[in-house]
C-alpha atoms as a printed R data frame, in Angstrom:
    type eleno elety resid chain resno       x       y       z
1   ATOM     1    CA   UNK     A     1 -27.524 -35.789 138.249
2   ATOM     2    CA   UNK     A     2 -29.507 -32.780 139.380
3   ATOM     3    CA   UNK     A     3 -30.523 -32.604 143.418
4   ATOM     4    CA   UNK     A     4 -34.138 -31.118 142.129
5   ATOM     5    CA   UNK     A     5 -35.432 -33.497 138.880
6   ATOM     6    CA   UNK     A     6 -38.586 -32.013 136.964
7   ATOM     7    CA   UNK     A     7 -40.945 -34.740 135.984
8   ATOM     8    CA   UNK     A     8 -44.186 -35.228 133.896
9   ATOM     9    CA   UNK     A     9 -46.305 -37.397 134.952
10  ATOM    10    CA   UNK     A    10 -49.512 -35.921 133.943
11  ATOM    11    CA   UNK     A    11 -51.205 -33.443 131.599
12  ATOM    12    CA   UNK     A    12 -50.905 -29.909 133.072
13  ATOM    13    CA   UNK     A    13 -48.375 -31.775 135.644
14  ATOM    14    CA   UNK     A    14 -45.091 -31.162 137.100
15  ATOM    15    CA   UNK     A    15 -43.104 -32.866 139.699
16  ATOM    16    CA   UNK     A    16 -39.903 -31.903 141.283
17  ATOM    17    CA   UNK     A    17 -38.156 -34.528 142.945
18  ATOM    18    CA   UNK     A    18 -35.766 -33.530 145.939
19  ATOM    19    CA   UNK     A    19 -32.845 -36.157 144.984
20  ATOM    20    CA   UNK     A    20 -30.028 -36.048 147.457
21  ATOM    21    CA   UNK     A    21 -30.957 -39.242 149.468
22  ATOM    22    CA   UNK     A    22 -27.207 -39.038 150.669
23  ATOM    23    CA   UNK     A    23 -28.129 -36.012 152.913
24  ATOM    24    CA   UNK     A    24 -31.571 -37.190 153.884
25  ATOM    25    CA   UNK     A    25 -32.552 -34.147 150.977
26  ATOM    26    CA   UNK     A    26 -31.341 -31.506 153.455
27  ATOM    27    CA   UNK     A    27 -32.521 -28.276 151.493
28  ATOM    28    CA   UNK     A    28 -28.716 -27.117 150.580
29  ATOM    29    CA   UNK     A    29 -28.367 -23.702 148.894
30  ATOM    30    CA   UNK     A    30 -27.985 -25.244 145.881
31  ATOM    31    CA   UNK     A    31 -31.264 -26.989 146.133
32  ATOM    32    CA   UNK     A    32 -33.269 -23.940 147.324
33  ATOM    33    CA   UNK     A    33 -31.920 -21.643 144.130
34  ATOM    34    CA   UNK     A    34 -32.905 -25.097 141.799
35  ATOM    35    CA   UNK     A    35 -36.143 -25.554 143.431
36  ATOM    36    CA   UNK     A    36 -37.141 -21.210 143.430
37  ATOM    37    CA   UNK     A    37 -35.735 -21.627 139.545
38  ATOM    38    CA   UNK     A    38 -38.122 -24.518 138.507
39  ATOM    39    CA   UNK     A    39 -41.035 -23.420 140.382
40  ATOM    40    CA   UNK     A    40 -40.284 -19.754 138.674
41  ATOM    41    CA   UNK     A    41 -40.561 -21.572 135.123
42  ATOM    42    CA   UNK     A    42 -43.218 -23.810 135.681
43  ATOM    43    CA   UNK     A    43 -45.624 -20.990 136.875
44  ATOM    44    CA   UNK     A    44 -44.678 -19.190 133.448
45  ATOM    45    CA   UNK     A    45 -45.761 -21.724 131.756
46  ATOM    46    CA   UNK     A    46 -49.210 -22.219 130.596
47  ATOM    47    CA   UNK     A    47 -49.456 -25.915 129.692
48  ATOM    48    CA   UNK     A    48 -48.470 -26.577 133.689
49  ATOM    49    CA   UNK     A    49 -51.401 -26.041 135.899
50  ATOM    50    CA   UNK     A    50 -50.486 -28.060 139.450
51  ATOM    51    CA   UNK     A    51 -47.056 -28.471 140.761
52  ATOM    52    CA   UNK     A    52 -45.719 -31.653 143.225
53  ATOM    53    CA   UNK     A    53 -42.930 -31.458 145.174
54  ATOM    54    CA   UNK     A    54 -41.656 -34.838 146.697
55  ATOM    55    CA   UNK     A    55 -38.907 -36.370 148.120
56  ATOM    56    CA   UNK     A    56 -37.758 -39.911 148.533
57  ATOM    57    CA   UNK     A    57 -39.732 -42.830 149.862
58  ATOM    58    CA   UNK     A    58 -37.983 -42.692 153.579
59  ATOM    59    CA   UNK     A    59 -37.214 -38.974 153.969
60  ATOM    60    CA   UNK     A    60 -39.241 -35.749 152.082
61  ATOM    61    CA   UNK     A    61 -36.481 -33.204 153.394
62  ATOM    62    CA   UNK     A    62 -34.963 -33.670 156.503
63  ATOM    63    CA   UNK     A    63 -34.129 -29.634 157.231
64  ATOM    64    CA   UNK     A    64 -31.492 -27.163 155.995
65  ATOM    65    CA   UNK     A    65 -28.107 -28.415 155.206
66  ATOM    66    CA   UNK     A    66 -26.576 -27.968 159.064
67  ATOM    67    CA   UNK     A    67 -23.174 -27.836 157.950
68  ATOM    68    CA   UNK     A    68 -23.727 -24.860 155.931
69  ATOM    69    CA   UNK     A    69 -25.663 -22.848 158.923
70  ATOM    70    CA   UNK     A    70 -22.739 -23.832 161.061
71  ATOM    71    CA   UNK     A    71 -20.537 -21.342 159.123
72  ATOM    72    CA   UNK     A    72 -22.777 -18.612 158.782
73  ATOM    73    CA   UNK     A    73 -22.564 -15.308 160.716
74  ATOM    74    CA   UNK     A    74 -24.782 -12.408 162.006
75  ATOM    75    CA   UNK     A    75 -24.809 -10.739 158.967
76  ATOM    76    CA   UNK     A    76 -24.117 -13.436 156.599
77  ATOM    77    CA   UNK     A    77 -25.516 -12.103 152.924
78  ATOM    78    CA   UNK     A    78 -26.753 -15.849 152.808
79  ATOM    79    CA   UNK     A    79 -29.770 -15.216 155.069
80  ATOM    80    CA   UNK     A    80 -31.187 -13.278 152.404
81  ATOM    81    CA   UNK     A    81 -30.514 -15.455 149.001
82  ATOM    82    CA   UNK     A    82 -31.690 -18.464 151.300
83  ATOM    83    CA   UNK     A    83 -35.269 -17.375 150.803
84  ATOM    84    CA   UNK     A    84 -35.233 -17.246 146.924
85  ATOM    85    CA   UNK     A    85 -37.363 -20.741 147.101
86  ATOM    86    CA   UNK     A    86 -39.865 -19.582 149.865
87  ATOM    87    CA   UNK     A    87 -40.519 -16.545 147.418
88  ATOM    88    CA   UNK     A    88 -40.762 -18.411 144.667
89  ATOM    89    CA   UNK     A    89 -43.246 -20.528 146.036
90  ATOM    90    CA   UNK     A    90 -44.972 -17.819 147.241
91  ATOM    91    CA   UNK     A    91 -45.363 -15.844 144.377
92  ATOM    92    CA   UNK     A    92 -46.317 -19.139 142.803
93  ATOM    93    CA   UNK     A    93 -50.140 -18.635 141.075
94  ATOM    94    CA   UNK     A    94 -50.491 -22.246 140.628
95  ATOM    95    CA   UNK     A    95 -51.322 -24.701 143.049
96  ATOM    96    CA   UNK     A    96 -48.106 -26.693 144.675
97  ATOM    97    CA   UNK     A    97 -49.285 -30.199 146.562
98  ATOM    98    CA   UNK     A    98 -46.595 -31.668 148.688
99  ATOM    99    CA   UNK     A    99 -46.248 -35.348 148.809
100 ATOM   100    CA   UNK     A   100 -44.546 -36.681 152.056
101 ATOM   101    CA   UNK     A   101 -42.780 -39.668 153.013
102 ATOM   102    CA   UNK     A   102 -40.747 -39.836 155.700
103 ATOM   103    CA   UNK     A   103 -39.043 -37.219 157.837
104 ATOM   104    CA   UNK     A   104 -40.167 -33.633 157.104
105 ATOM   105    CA   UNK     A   105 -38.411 -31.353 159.304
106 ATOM   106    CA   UNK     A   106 -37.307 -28.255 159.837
107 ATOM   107    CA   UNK     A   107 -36.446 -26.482 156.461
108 ATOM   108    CA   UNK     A   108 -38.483 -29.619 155.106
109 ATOM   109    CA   UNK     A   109 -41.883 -29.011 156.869
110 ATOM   110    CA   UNK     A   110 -41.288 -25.274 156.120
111 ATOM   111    CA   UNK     A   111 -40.923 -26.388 152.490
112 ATOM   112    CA   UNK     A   112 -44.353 -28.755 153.031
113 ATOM   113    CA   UNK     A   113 -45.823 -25.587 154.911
114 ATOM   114    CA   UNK     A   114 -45.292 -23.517 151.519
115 ATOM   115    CA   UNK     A   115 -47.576 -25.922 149.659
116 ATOM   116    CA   UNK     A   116 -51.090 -25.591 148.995
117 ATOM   117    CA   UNK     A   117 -52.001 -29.168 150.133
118 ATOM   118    CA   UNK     A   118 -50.211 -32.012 152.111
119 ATOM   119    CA   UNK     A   119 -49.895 -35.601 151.058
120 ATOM   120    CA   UNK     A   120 -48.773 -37.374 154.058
121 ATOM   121    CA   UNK     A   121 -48.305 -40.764 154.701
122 ATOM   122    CA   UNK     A   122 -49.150 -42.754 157.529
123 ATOM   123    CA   UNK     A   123 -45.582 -43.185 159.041
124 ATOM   124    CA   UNK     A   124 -44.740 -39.765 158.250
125 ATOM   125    CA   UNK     A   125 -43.010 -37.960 161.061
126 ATOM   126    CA   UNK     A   126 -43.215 -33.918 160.581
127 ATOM   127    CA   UNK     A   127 -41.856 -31.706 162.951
128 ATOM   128    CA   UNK     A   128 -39.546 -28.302 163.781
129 ATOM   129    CA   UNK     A   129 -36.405 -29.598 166.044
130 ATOM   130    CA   UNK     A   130 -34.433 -26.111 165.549
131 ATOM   131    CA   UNK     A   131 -34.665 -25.427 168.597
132 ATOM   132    CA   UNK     A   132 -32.651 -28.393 169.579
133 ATOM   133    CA   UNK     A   133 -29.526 -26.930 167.892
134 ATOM   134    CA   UNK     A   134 -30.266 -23.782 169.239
135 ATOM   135    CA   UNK     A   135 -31.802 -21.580 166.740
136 ATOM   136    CA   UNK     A   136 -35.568 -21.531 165.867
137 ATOM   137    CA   UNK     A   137 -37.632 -21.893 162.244
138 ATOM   138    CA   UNK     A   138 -36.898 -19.052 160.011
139 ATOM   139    CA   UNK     A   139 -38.580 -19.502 157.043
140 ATOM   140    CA   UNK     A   140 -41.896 -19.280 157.778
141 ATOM   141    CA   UNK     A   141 -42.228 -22.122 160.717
142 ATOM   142    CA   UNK     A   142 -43.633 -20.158 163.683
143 ATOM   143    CA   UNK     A   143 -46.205 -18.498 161.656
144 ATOM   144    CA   UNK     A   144 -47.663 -20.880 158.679
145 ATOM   145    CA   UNK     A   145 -47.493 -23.730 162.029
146 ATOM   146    CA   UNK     A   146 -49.127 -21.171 164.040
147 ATOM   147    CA   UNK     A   147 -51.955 -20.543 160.828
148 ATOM   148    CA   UNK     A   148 -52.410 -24.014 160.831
149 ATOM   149    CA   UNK     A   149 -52.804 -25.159 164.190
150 ATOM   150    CA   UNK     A   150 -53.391 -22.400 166.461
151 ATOM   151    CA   UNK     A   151 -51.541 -21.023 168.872
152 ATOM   152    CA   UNK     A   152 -51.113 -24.169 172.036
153 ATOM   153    CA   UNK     A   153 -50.060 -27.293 169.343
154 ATOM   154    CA   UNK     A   154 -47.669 -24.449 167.761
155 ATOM   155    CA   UNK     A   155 -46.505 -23.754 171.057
156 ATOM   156    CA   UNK     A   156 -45.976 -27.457 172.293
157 ATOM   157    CA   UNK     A   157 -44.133 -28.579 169.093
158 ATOM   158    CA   UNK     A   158 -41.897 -25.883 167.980
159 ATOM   159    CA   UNK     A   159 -40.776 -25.038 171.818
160 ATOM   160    CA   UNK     A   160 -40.121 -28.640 172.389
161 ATOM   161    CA   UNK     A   161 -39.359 -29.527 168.781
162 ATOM   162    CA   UNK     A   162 -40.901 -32.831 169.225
163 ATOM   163    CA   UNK     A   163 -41.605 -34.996 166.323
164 ATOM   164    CA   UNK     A   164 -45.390 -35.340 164.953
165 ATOM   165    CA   UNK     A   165 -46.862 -38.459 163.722
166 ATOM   166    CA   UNK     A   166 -49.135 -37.992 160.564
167 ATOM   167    CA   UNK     A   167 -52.304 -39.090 161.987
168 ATOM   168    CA   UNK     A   168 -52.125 -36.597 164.606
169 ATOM   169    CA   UNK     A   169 -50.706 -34.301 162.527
170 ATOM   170    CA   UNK     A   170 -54.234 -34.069 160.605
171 ATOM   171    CA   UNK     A   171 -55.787 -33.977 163.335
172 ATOM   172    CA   UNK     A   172 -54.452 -30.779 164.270
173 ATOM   173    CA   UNK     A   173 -54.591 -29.327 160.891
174 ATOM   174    CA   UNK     A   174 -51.251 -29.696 159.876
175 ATOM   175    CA   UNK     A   175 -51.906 -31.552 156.626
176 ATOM   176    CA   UNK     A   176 -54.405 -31.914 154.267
177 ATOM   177    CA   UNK     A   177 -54.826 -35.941 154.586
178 ATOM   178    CA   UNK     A   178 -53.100 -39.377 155.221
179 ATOM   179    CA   UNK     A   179 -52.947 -42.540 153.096
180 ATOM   180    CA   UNK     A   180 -50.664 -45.681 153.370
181 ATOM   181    CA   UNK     A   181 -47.491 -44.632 152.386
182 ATOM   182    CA   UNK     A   182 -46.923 -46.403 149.475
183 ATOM   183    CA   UNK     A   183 -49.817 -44.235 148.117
184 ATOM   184    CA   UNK     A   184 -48.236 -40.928 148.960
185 ATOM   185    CA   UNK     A   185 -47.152 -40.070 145.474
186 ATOM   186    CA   UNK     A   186 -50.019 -41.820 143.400
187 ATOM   187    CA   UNK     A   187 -52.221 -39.789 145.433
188 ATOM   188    CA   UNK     A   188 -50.905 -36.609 145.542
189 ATOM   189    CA   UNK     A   189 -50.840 -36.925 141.519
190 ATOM   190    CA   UNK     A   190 -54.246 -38.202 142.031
191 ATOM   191    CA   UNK     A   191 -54.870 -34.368 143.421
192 ATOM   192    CA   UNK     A   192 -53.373 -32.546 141.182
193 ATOM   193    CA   UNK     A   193 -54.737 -34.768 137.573
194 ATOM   194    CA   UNK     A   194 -57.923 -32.961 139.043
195 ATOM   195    CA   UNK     A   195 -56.987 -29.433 139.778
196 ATOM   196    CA   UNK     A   196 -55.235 -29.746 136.421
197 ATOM   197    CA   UNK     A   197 -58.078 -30.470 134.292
198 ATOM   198    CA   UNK     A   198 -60.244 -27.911 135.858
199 ATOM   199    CA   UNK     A   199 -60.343 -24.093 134.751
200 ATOM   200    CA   UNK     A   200 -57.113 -22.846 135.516
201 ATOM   201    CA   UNK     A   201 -58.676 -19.381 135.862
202 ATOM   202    CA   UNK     A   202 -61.199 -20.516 138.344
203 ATOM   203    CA   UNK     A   203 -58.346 -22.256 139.939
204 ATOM   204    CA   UNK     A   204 -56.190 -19.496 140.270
205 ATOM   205    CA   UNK     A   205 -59.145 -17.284 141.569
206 ATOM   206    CA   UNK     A   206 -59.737 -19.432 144.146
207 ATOM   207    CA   UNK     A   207 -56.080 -19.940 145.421
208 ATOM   208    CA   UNK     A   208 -55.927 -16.119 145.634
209 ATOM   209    CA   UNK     A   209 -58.881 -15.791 147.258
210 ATOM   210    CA   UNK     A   210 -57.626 -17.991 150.203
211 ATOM   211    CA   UNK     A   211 -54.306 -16.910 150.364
212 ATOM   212    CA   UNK     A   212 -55.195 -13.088 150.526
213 ATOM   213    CA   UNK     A   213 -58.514 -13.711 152.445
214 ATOM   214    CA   UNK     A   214 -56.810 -15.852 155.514
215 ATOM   215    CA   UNK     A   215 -54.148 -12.449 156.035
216 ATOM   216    CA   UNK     A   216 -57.402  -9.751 155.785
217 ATOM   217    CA   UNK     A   217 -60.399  -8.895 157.543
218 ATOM   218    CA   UNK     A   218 -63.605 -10.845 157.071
219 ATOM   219    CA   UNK     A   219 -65.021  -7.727 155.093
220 ATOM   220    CA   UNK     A   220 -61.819  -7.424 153.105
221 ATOM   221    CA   UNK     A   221 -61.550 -10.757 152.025
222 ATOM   222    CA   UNK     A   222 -65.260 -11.227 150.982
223 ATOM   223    CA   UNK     A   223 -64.962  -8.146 148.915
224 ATOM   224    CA   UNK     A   224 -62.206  -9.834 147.132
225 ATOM   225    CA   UNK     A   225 -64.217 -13.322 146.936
226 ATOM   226    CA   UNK     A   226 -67.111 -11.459 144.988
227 ATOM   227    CA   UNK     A   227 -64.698  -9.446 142.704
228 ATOM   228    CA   UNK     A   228 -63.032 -12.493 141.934
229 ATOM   229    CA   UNK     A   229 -66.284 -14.331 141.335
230 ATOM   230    CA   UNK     A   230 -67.807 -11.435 138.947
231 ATOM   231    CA   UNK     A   231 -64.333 -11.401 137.145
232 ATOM   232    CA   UNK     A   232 -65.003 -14.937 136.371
233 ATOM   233    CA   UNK     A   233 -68.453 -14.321 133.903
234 ATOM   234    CA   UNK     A   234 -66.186 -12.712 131.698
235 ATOM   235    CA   UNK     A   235 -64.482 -16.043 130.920
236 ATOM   236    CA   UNK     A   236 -64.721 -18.358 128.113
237 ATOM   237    CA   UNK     A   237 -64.174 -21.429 130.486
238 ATOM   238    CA   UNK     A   238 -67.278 -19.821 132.737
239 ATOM   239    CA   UNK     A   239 -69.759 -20.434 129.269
240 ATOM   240    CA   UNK     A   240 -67.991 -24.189 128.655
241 ATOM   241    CA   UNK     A   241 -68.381 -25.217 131.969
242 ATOM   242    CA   UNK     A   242 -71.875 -23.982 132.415
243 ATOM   243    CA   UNK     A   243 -72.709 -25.225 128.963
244 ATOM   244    CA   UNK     A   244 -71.227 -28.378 129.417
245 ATOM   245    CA   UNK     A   245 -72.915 -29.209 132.314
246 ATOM   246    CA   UNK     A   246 -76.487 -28.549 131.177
247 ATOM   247    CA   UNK     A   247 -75.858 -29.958 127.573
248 ATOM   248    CA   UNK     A   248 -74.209 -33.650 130.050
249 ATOM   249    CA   UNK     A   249 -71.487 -33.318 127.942
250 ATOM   250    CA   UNK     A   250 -67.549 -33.549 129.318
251 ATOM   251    CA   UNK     A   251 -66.185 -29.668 129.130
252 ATOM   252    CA   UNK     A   252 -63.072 -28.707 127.651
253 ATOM   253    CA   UNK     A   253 -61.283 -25.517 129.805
254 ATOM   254    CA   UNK     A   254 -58.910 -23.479 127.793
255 ATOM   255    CA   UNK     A   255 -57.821 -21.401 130.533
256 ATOM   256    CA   UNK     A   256 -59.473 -17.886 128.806
């Protein structure tokens, strides 16, 4: 059976499931190529408009796989084809909501960290321990933490690598909200059911706007946020929506 398993559980909805409960879903090479694969497909695909990545009901993705760092070297070619995922998800146009259970650590709350939104349940435990092995995040923990959070709870988690309960990991930022965990999944789908039957255009407008606009200046990114906006009058989904609202009538967004 595969380690990453595509699912459908909505219209315009994927899931991938992390499935290797036998390593706690450590993020082995294997899964990172699978993941930066399906995520590559799905965004090429135009009935899929939200993606959800999940784990098990104990453990989202405990880290990378240890006993394959343990044999790398300095200049190990592996440090670059270990970021295919990250730049997958990056590249990603489509929104990708996280749903966590568990332990997310390490290589797993980088993988969160590379989501648009965070699902978290309540006895969630997120955190960045590298530095207890000796090494430090390197795919994107220091920085999208640091984004997050700010500078002092970055600096008090990753330097001690102290675990993080969910609660007070939205209260600092770190996800987007927390609900019992047996509601983890139903409400992360929840999320994306409604980003998915929205204009995908709009959708996509707005996720660029963010990600662009939080790396620019003020200026910069408003420019972009009133381009984007204009762009959007020249849409088909613009008239529906508008039209549909005025004529109290449920719209139907074909993504043109």
């Amino acid at each position: 059976m595969s380690e990453v398993l595509l699912e459908r559980p909505g219209e315009g909805v994927a899931a991938l499931r992390i499935n290797r409960p036998e390593a706690m879903n450590a993020l082995s090479m294997g899964i990172r190529a699978e993941l930066a694969r399906q995520i590559t497909a799905l965004d090429a695909d135009d009935e899929t408009h939200v993606i959800v990545i999940t784990g098990g009901e104990k453990v989202f993705a405990a880290g990378a796989d240890l006993a394959e760092l343990r044999q790398r070297t300095l200049h190990d070619k592996s440090f670059q084809t270990s970021r295919v995922a990250w730049d997958a998800m990056v590249a990603c146009r489509i929104p990708i909501i996280a749903a966590v259970n568990g332990f997310a650590l390490g290589g797993g709350l980088e993988l969160a960290l590379h989501c648009d939104i965070i699902v978290a349940g309540e006895g969630a435990r997120l955190g960045q321990p590298e530095i207890k092995v000796g090494i430090m995040p390197g795919a994107g923990g220091t920085q999208r933490f640091l984004r997050a959070t700010g500078k002092y709870a970055a600096m008090r988690y990753l330097l001690t690598g102290d675990f993080i309960p969910a609660p007070q990991a939205l209260a600092m930022g770190l996800v987007s909200e927390v609900v019992p965990d047996a509601d983890v999944e139903a409400q992360a789908l929840k999320i994306a059911g409604k980003i998915a039957a929205l204009p995908p255009l709009a959708v996509d407008a707005i996720k660029e706007a963010l990600l662009l606009g939080a790396d620019s200046s003020l200026q910069t990114a408003l420019t972009l946020e009133r381009k984007s906006f204009q762009l959007l009058f020249g849409t088909e989904d613009r008239e529906e929506g508008i039209g549909a609202f005025l004529e109290k009538r449920k719209p139907s967004f074909k993504g043109q």
